[in-house]
Each structure stands twice: as C-alpha cells, then as structure tokens.
DRENTOR-24704 format. One record per residue (C-alpha): residue number from 1; residue in three letters; chain; z, y, x. Coordinates in nm, 2 decimals, always signed. Layout:
site resi NUM | resn ALA | chain A | w Z | v Y | u X
...
end
This chain:
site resi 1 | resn UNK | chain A | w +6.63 | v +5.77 | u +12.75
site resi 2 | resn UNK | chain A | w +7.00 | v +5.82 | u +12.65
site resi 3 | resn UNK | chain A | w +7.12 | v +6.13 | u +12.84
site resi 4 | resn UNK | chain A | w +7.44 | v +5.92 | u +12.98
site resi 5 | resn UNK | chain A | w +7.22 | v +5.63 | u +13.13
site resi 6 | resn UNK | chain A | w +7.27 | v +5.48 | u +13.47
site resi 7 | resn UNK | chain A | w +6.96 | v +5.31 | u +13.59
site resi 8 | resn UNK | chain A | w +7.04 | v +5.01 | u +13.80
site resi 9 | resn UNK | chain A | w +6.74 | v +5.03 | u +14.00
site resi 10 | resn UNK | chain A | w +6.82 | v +5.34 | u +14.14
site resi 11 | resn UNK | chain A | w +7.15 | v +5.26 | u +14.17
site resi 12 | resn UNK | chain A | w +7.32 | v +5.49 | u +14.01
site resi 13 | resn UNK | chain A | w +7.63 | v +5.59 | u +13.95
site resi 14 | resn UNK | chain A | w +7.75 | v +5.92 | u +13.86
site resi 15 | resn UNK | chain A | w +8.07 | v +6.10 | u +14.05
site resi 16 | resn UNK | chain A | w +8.23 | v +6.28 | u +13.76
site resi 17 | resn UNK | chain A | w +8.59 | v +6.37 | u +13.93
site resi 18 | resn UNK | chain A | w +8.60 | v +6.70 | u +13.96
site resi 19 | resn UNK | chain A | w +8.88 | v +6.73 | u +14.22
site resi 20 | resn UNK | chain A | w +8.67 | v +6.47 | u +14.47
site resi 21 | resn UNK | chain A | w +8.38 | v +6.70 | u +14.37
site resi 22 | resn UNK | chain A | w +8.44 | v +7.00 | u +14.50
site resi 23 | resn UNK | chain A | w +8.64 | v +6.87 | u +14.78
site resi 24 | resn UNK | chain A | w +8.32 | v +6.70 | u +14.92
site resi 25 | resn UNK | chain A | w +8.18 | v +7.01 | u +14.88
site resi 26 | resn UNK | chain A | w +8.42 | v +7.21 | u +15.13
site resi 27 | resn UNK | chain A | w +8.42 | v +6.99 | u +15.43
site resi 28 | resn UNK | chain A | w +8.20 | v +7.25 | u +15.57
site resi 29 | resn UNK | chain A | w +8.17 | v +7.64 | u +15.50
site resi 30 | resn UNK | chain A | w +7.86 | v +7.66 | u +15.26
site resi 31 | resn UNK | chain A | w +7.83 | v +7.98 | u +15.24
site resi 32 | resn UNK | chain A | w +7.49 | v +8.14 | u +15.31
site resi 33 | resn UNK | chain A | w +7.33 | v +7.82 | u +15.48
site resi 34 | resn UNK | chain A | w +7.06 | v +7.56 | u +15.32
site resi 35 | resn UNK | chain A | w +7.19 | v +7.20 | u +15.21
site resi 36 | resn UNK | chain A | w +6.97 | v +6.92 | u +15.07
site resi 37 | resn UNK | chain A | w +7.13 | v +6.72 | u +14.80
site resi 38 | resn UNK | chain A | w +6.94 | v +6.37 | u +14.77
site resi 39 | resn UNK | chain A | w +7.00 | v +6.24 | u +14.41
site resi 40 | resn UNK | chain A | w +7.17 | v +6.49 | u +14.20
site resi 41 | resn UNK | chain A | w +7.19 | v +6.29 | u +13.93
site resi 42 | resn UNK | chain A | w +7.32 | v +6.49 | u +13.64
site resi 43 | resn UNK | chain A | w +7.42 | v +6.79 | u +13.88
site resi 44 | resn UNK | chain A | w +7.79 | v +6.74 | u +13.91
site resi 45 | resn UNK | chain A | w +7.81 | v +6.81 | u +14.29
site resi 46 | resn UNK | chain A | w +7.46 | v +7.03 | u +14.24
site resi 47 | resn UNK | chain A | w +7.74 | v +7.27 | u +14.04
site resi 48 | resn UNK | chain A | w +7.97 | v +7.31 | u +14.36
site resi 49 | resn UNK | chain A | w +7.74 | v +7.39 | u +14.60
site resi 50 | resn UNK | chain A | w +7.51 | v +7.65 | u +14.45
site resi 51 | resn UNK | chain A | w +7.84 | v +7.87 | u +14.40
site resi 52 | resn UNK | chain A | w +7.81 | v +7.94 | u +14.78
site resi 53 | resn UNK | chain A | w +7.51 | v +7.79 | u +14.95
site resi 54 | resn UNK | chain A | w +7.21 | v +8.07 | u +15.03
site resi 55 | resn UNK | chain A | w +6.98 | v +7.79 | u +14.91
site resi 56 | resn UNK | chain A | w +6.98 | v +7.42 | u +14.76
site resi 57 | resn UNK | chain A | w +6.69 | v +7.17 | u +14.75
site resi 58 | resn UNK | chain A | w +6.78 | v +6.85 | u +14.54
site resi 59 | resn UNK | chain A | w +6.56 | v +6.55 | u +14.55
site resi 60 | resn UNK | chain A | w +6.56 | v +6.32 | u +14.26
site resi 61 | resn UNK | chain A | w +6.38 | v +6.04 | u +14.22
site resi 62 | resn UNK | chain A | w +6.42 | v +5.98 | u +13.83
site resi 63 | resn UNK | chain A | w +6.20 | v +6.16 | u +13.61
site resi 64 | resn UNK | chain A | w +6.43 | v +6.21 | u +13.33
site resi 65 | resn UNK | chain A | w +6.72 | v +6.33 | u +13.54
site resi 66 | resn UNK | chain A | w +6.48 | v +6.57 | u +13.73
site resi 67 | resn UNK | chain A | w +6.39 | v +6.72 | u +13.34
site resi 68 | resn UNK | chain A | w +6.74 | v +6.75 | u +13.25
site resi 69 | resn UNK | chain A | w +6.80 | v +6.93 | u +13.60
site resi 70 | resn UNK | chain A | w +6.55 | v +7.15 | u +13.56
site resi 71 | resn UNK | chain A | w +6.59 | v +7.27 | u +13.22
site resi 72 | resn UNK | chain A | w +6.94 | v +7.28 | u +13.33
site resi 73 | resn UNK | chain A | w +6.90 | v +7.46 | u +13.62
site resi 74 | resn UNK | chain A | w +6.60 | v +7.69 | u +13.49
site resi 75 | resn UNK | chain A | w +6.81 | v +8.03 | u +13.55
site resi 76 | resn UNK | chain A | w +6.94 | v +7.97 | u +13.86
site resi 77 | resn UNK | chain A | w +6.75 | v +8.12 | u +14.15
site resi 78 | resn UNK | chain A | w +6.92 | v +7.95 | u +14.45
site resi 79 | resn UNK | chain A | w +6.80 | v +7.60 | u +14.40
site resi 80 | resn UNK | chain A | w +6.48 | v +7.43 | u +14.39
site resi 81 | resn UNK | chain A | w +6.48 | v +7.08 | u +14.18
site resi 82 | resn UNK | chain A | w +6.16 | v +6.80 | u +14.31
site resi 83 | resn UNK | chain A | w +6.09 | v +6.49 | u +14.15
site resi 84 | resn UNK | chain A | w +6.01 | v +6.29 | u +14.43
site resi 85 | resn UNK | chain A | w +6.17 | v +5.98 | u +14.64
site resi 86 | resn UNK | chain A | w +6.35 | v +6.10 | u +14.96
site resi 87 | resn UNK | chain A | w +6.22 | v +5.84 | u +15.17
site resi 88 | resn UNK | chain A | w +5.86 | v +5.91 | u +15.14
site resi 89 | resn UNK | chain A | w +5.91 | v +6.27 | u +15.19
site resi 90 | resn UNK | chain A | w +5.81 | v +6.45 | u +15.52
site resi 91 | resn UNK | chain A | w +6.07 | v +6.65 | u +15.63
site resi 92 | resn UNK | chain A | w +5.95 | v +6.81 | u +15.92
site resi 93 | resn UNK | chain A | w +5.95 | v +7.13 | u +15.73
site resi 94 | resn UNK | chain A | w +6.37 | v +7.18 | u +15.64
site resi 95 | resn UNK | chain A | w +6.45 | v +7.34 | u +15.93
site resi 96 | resn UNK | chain A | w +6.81 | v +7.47 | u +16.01
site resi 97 | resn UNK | chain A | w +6.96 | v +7.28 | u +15.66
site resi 98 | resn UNK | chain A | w +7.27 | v +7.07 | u +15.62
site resi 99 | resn UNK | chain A | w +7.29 | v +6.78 | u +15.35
site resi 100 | resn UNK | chain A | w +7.56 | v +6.67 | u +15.13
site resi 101 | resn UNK | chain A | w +7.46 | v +6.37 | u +14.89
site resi 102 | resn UNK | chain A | w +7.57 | v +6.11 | u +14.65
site resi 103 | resn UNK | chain A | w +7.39 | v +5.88 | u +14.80
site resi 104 | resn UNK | chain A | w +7.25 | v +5.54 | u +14.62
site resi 105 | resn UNK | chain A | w +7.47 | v +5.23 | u +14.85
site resi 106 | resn UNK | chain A | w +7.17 | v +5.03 | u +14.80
site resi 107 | resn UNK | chain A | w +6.92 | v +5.23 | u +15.02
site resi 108 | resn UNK | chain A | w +7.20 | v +5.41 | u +15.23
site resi 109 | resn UNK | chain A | w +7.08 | v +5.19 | u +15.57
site resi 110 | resn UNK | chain A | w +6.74 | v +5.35 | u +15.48
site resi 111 | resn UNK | chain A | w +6.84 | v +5.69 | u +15.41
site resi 112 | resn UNK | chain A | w +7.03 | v +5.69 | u +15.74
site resi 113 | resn UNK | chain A | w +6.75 | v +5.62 | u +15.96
site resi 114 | resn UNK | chain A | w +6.55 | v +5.89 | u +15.78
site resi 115 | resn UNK | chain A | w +6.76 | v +6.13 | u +15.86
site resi 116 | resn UNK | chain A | w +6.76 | v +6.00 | u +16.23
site resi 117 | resn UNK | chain A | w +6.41 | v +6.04 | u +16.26
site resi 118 | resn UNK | chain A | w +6.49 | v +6.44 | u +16.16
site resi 119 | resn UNK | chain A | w +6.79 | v +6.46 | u +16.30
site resi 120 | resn UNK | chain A | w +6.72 | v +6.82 | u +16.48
site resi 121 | resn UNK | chain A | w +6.72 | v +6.96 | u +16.12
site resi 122 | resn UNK | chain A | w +7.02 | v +6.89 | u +16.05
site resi 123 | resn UNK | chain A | w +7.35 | v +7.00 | u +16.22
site resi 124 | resn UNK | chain A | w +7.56 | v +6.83 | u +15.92
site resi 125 | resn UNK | chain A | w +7.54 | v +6.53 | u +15.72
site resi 126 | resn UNK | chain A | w +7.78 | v +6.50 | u +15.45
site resi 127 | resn UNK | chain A | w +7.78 | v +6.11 | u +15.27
site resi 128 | resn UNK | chain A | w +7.97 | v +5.94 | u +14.98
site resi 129 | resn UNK | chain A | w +7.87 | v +5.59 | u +15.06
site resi 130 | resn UNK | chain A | w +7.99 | v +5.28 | u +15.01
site resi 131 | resn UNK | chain A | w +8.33 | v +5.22 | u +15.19
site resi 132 | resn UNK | chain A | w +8.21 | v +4.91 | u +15.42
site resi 133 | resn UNK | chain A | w +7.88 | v +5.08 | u +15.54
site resi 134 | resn UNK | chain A | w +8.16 | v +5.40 | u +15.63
site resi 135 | resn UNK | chain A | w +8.34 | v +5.18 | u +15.83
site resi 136 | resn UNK | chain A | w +8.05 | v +5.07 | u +16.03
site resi 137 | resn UNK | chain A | w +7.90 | v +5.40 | u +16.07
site resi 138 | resn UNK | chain A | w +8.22 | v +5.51 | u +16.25
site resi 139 | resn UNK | chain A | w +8.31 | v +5.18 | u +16.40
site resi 140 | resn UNK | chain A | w +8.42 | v +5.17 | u +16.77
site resi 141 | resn UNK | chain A | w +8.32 | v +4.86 | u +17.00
site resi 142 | resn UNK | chain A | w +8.51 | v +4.53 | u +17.01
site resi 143 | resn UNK | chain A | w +8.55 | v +4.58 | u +16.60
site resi 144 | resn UNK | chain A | w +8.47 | v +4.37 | u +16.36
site resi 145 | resn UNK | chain A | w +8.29 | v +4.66 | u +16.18
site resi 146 | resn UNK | chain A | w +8.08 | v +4.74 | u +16.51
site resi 147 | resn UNK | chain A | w +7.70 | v +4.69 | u +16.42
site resi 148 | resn UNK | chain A | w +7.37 | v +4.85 | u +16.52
site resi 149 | resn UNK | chain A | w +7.45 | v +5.16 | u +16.28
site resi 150 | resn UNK | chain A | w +7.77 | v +5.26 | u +16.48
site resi 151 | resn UNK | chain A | w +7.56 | v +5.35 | u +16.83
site resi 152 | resn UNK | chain A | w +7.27 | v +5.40 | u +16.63
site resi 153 | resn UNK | chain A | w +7.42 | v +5.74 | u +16.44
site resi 154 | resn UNK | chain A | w +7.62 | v +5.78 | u +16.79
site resi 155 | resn UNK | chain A | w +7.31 | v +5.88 | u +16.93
site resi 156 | resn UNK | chain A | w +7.25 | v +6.20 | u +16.69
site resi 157 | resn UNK | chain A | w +7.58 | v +6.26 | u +16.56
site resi 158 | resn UNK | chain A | w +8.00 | v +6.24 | u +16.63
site resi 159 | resn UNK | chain A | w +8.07 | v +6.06 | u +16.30
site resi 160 | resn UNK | chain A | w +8.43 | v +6.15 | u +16.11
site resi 161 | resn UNK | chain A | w +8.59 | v +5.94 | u +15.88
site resi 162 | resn UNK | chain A | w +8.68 | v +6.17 | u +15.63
site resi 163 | resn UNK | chain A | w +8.86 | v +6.00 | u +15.27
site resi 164 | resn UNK | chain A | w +8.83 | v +5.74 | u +15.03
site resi 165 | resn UNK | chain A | w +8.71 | v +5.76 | u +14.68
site resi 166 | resn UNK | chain A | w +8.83 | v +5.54 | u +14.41
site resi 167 | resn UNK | chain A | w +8.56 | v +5.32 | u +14.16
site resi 168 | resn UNK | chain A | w +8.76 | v +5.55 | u +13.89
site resi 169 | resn UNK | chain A | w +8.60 | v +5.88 | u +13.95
site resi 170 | resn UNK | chain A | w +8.26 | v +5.77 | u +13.88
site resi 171 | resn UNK | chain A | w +8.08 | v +5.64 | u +13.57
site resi 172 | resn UNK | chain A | w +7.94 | v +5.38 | u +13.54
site resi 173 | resn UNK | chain A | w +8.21 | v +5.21 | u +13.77
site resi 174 | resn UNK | chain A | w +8.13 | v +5.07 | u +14.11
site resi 175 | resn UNK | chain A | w +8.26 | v +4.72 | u +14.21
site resi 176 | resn UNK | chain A | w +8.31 | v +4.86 | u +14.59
site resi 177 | resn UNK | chain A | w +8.58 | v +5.14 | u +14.75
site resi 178 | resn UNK | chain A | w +8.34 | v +5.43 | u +14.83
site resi 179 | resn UNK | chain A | w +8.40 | v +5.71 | u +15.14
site resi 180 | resn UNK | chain A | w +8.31 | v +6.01 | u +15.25
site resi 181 | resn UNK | chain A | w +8.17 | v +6.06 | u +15.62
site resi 182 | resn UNK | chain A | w +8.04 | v +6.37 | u +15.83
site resi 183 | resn UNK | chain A | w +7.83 | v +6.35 | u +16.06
site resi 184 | resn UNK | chain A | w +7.80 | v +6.65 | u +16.28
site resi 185 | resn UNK | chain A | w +7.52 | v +6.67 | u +16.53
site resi 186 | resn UNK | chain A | w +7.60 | v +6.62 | u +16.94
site resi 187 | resn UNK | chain A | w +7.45 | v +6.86 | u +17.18
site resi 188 | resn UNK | chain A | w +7.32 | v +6.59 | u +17.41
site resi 189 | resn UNK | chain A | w +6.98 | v +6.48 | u +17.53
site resi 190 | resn UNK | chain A | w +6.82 | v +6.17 | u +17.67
site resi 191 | resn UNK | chain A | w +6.46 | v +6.20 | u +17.83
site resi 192 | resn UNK | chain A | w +6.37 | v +5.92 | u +17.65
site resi 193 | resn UNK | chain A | w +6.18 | v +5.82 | u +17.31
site resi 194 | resn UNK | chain A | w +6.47 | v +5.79 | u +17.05
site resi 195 | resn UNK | chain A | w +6.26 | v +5.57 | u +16.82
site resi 196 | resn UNK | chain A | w +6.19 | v +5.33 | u +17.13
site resi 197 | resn UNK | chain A | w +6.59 | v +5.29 | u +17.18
site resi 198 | resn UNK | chain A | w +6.65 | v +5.21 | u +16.82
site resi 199 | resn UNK | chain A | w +6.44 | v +5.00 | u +16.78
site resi 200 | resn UNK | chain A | w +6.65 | v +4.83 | u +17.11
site resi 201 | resn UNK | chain A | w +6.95 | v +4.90 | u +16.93
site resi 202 | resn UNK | chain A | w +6.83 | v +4.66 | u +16.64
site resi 203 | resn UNK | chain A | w +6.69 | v +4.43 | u +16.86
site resi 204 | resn UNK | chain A | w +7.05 | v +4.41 | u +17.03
site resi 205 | resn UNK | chain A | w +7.21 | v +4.32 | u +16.71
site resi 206 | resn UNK | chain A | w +7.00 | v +4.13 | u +16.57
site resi 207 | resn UNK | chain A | w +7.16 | v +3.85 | u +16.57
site resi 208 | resn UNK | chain A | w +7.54 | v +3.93 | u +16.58
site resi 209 | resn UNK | chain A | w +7.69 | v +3.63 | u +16.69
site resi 210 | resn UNK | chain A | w +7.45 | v +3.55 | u +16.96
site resi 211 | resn UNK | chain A | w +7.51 | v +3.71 | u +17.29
site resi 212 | resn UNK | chain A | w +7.29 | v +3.99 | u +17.40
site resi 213 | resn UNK | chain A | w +7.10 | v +3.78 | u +17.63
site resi 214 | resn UNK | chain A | w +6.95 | v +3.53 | u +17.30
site resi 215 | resn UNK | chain A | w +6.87 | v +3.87 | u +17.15
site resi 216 | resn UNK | chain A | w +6.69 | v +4.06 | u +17.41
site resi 217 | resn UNK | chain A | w +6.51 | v +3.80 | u +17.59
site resi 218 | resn UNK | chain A | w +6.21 | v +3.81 | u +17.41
site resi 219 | resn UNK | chain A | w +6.13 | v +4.13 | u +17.53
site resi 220 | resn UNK | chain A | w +5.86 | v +4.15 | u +17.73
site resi 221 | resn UNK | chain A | w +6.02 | v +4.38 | u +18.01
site resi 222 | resn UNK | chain A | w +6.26 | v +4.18 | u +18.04
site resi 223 | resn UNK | chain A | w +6.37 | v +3.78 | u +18.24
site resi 224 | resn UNK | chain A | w +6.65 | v +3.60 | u +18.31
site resi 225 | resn UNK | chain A | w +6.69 | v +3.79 | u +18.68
site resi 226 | resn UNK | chain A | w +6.67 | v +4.11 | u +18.59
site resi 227 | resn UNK | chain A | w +6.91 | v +4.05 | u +18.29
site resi 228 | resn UNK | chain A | w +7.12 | v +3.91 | u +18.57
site resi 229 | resn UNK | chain A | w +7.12 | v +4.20 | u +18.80
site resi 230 | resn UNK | chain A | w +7.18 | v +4.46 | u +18.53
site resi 231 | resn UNK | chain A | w +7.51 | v +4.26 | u +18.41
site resi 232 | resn UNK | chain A | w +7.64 | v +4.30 | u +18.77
site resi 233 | resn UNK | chain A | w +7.58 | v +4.62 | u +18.83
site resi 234 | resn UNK | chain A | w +7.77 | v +4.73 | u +18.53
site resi 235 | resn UNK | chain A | w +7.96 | v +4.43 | u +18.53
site resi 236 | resn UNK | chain A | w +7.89 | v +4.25 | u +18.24
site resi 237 | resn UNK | chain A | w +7.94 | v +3.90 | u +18.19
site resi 238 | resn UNK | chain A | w +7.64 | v +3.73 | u +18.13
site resi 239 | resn UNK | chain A | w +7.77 | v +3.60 | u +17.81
site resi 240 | resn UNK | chain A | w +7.85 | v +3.98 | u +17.68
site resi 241 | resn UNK | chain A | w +7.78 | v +4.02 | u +17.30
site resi 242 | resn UNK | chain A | w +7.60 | v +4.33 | u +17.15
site resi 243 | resn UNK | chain A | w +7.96 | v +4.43 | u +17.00
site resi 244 | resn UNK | chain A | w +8.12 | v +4.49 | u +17.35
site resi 245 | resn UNK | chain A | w +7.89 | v +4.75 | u +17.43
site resi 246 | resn UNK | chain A | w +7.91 | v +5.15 | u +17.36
site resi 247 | resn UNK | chain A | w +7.64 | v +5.37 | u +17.35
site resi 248 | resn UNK | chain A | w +7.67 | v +5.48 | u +17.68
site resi 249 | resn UNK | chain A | w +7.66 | v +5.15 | u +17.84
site resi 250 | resn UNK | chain A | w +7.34 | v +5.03 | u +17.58
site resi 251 | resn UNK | chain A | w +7.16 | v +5.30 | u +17.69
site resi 252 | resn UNK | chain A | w +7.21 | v +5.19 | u +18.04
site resi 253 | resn UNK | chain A | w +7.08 | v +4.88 | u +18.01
site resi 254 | resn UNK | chain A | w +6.78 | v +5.08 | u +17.80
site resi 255 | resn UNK | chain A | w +6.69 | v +5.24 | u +18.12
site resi 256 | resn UNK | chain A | w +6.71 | v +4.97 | u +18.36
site resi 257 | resn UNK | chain A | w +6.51 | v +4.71 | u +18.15
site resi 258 | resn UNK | chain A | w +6.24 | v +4.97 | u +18.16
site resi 259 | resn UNK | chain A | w +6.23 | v +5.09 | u +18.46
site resi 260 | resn UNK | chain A | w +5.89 | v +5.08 | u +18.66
site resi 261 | resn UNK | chain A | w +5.90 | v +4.80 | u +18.93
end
C-alpha cells in the first residue's frame, strides 16, 4: 500500500492543516489528562496532543496505518497505538479520559451512540464531523436540523458549536463542509435506564414527518387515552410532532407512558 493512500471504505480522509490541527487540539487544556484518538490516520493530530497529554490511546482500524504509527511512534512513551475497530471495543475500562478524533462521517451516527453508552468516562468529546451531522447534534427544537441526535447527546452532554473546517485542509478532499463540536458532559441524573429512553428517542423520530402519535403508538404501554391525557397535561396538541419537543418535555412523556397503573 502506497504510504499516501486513502481507503474509501474506511472513509478516510486525512486533516493535514496544521493551523486547524493544533487548534482542535486546544479547545481544552491537555495537559496531564488521558484522550482517546479514534482513527489517527497518519498521526497529524496524534502529533499535537502527545506534546501535552499525560497519556494517548489511538485506535486504528487500518492495518497499514497502525504499522506506520507504530514504527512511527516506537520512541514515544506517552501513547499506546491498537489495531482494532472502535466500535467493537469494550470500553468499560478508560476511565477518567477525554477524546478528540477525526472521526470517519460515514460511521459518526455510530460512534456517537458508543460513546453514549460510556458516557461516564468521558467528561469531553472533541469531533471533526461532517458539518450537517454538527448541525443536528447541536440543533434546538422547532429547527429543521432537530432530529433524534440533538436530545439524544442532550441527555449526556451540553453540545458547543465550535468552527468550521474547509474541504481544503484535508487530502483526499471531502465533497461536504466539516465542523468541530464539544461535547462536555452535564452533571444531571435521571433514575431511569438511559438505553430504554433512547431507544424512545428513536422511536419518536422515526418517522420525521409523522406526528409523534403515528410514531409511538405501537408501543405496547401505550393507547390512544393515555396519549390523550399526557398531551393535556403538558399541553400538547394531539397533532404535536417529535421536532417540537425538548429533552425535558420527551422525557416527560418517557415517564408517564411508563408509569405503573
């Protein structure tokens, strides 16, 4: 393999702007904690934050890359290289890290709800995504950008808009306007089981231009009266769409549909 190549399938493409670099890599102070970087790729942003950060575990999936990495990084001591795919790792073990990533646009949805289902690891999440799934990660109700990933990471984190990042500072160039978002974890708690209300959360906005009613009714909790009677006590209209609802008010109606009779 040509040392320069971009695999498709892995979606890469290579941030090589040195500026944007090491910019991404002071939205927080580094210094003495532990990041995860999740596709290194050929170590650009790897560079930045081993100057400062007490430790740095990258996680590449491509076996060539993760040679060159190694062989690159063989001296250093504050970093550990694994050739393995992020997804299918169990995290349970990186307690206390941060993670600051390149991460591929074409599993970022994935990636996302990974990181959800460790979110007590990590106080900071750091992304270069693509500018679209940016937008709807930080989107506000009653936008057009408002899906089930804007309550979703609501839930775990207070998501920041940070910059933009122009298809010219990487190589191969992207076809899309990329961002950067931070996502820094909330202090609060819900007594309830998170996976249970995402899985709501999906089922909510599952079909985005039904009403909330056509979405949920299938659940087996759930009829037509008690949909009713939760609308009026938070009054809803009974035609209300997923998109009109914040995280506050969808966990709510969480509660109530489950509530014990």
């Amino acid at each position: 393999m040509k040392k320069n190549y971009a695999k498709k399938r892995f979606s890469q493409n290579f941030l090589n702007d040195k500026k944007i670099l090491s910019k991404i890599a002071n939205i927080i102070d580094i210094k003495n904690k532990k990041i995860i970087e999740i596709g290194p790729g050929k170590g650009a942003l790897t560079d930045f934050l081993i100057e400062k950060a007490k430790k740095v575990v990258s996680f590449e999936i491509d076996r060539n890359l993760f040679n060159d990495l190694r062989e690159k990084y063989c001296d250093i001591k504050n970093i550990e290289i694994i050739n393995d795919d992020f997804l299918k790792v169990d995290l349970s073990n990186f307690k206390d890290f941060n993670i600051i990533s390149n991460i591929p646009y074409n599993i970022s949805t994935d990636i996302i709800f990974k990181i959800f289902n460790y979110f007590e690891n990590f106080e900071n999440v750091i992304l270069l995504v693509q500018k679209e799934f940016a937008q709807r990660i930080c989107a506000k109700p009653n936008t057009s950008e408002y899906s089930k990933l804007s309550p979703s990471t609501q839930l775990f984190y207070e998501a920041k808009y940070c910059f933009d990042v122009l298809p010219s500072a990487f190589w191969p160039k992207p076809k899309v306007m990329s961002s950067v978002i931070h996502l820094k974890r909330t202090k609060i708690k819900y007594d309830f089981n998170y996976n249970d209300l995402l899985a709501f959360i999906k089922q909510c906005f599952s079909m985005r231009r039904k009403t909330l009613w056509n979405n949920i009714k299938s659940l087996n909790q759930l009829n037509r009266e008690k949909f009713e009677n939760i609308c009026n006590k938070y009054q809803l209209n009974l035609l209300v769409r997923p998109e009109e609802l914040d995280l506050e008010l969808i966990i709510n109606i969480f509660e109530e549909i489950n509530k014990q009779k």
